[in-house]
C-alpha positions in Angstrom: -28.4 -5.9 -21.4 -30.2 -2.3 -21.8 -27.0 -1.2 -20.8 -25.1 -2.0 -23.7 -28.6 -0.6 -25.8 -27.9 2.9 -24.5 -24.4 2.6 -24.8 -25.4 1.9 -28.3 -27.5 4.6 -28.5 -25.3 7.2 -27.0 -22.2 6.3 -29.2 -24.8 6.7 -32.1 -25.9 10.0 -31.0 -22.1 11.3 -30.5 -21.7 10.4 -34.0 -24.3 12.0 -35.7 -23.0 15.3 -33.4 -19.7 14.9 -34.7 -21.1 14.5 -38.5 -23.5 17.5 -38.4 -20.4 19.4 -36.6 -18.0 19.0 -39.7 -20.3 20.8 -42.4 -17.1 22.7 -43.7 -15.1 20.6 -44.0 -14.1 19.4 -47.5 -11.1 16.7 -47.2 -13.3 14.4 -45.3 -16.3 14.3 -46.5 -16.4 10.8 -47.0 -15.6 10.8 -43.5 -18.1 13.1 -42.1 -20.5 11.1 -43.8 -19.5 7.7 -43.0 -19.9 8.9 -39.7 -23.0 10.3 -40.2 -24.6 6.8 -41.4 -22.8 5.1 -38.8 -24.2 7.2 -35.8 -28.4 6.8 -37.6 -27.6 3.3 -37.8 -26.8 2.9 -34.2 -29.7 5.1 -33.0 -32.0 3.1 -35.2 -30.7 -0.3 -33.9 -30.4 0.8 -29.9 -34.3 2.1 -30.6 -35.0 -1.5 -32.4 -33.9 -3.8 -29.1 -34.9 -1.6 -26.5 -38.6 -1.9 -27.6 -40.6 -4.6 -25.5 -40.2 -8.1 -27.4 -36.9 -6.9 -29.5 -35.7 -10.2 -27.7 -38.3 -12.7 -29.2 -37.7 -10.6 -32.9 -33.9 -11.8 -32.8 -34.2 -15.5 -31.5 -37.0 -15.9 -34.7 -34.3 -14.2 -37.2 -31.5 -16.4 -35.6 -33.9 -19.7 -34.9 -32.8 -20.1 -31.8 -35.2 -21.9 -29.6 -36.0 -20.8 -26.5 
């Protein structure tokens, strides 16, 4: 499962490279910044369930029982 966290994470990363990368451009702003938020997001959520207990956090918000 941590796997697919830092794949999450990397992906995330790449993103935010690419977004910070594209400063001059001015066709795809949208774009750059879609892919800005995107790439935070992921960071932010990887960092979220790789913390200890991130498992017990999600079966509460989903009620499943355990």
């Amino acid at each position: 499962m941590g796997f697919w966290y830092l794949l999450l994470l990397l992906i995330g990363v790449i993103l935010i490279i690419i977004g910070i990368m594209k400063k001059g451009v001015s066709s795809a702003v949208k774009v750059v910044i879609l892919l800005f938020v995107i790439g935070i997001l992921f960071v932010v959520v990887s960092i979220v369930l790789l913390m200890p207990g991130s498992s017990d956090l999600i079966a509460e918000l989903l009620k499943l029982d355990r």
